[in-house]
N, C-alpha and C positions, 0 to 999 in steps of 0.2 A: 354268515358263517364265521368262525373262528380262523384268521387266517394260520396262529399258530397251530391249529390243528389241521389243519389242511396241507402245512408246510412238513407235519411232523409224520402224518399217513405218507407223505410223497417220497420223504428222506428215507425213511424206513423200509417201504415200498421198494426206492431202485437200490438201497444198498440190499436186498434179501434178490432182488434181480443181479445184482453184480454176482454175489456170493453162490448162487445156481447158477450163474452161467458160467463162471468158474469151477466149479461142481462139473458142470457137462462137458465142459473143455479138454477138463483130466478123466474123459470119459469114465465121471462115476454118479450113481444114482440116487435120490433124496436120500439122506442120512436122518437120522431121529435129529438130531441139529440144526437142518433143517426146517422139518416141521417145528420146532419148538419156535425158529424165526419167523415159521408161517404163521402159529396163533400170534404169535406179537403184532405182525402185521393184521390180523384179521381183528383182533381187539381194538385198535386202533380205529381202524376202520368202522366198526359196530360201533365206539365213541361219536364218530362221527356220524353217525346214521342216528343216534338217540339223539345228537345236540341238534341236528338239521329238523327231524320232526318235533324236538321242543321248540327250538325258534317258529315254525312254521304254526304249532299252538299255541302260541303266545303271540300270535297277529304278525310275525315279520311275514313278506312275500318276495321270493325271489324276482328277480326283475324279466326274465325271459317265462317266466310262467313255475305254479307247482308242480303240477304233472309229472312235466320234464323234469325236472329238479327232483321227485318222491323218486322217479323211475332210477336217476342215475344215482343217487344212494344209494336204493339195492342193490343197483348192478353193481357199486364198488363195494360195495358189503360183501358180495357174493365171488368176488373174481378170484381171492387168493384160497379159500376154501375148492373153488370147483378147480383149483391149478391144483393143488395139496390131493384132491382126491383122482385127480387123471394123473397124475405122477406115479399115486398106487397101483396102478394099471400097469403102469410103462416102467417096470423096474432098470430101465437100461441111461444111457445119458441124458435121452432123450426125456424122461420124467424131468430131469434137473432141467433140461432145458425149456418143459413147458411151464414153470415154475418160475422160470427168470421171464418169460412171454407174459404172467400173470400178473408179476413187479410191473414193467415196464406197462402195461395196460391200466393196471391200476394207479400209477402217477401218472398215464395221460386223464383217464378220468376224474383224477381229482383236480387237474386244471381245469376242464370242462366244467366244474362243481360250482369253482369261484367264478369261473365268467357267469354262469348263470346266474348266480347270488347275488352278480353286479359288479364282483372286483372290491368292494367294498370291504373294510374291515369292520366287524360288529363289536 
């Protein structure tokens, strides 16, 4: 994996988790602002999901298996979207706050990503 892409989904990730939980703090609820942060971070992320299954078709092989590794792409592809849309739900602080849970989930999985890949830089 690219580690500067993996460094730049994680940054991006807890500063959109700082900024909603800040957001939930001053008990208020995702703002358009927010979600505009969201897709940033989900672009991001879907970068990453396209570069992990090009290296993967191009013969690299993560070192703990592909599986695991196909699996948790999706899952980080899919973590700041499924926060963005349960936040729609929860129009109270608490949307902000499940939105900064999603940050924070998603830069633990993207560590997860690089160990699995090896730790390596490609």
């Amino acid at each position: 994996m690219l580690d500067a892409l993996t460094i730049a989904v994680s940054a991006t990730a807890l500063l959109l988790a700082s900024w909603c939980g800040f957001a939930a703090f001053r008990d208020q609820a995702t703002k358009d602002w927010h979600f505009i942060g969201m897709a940033l971070v989900a672009v991001l992320a879907l970068v990453q999901l396209v570069t992990g299954v090009v290296k993967l078709t191009g013969g690299e092989k993560p070192v703990d298996g592909t599986t695991i590794f196909v699996a948790y792409l999706i899952g980080a592809a899919c973590t700041v979207p499924a926060a963005g849309f349960m936040s729609l739900t929860e129009r109270t602080r608490w949307g902000s706050a499940i939105v900064a849970a999603g940050g924070v989930i998603l830069a633990v999985l993207e560590v997860r990503l690089h160990d699995i890949w090896g730790g390596v830089s490609a």
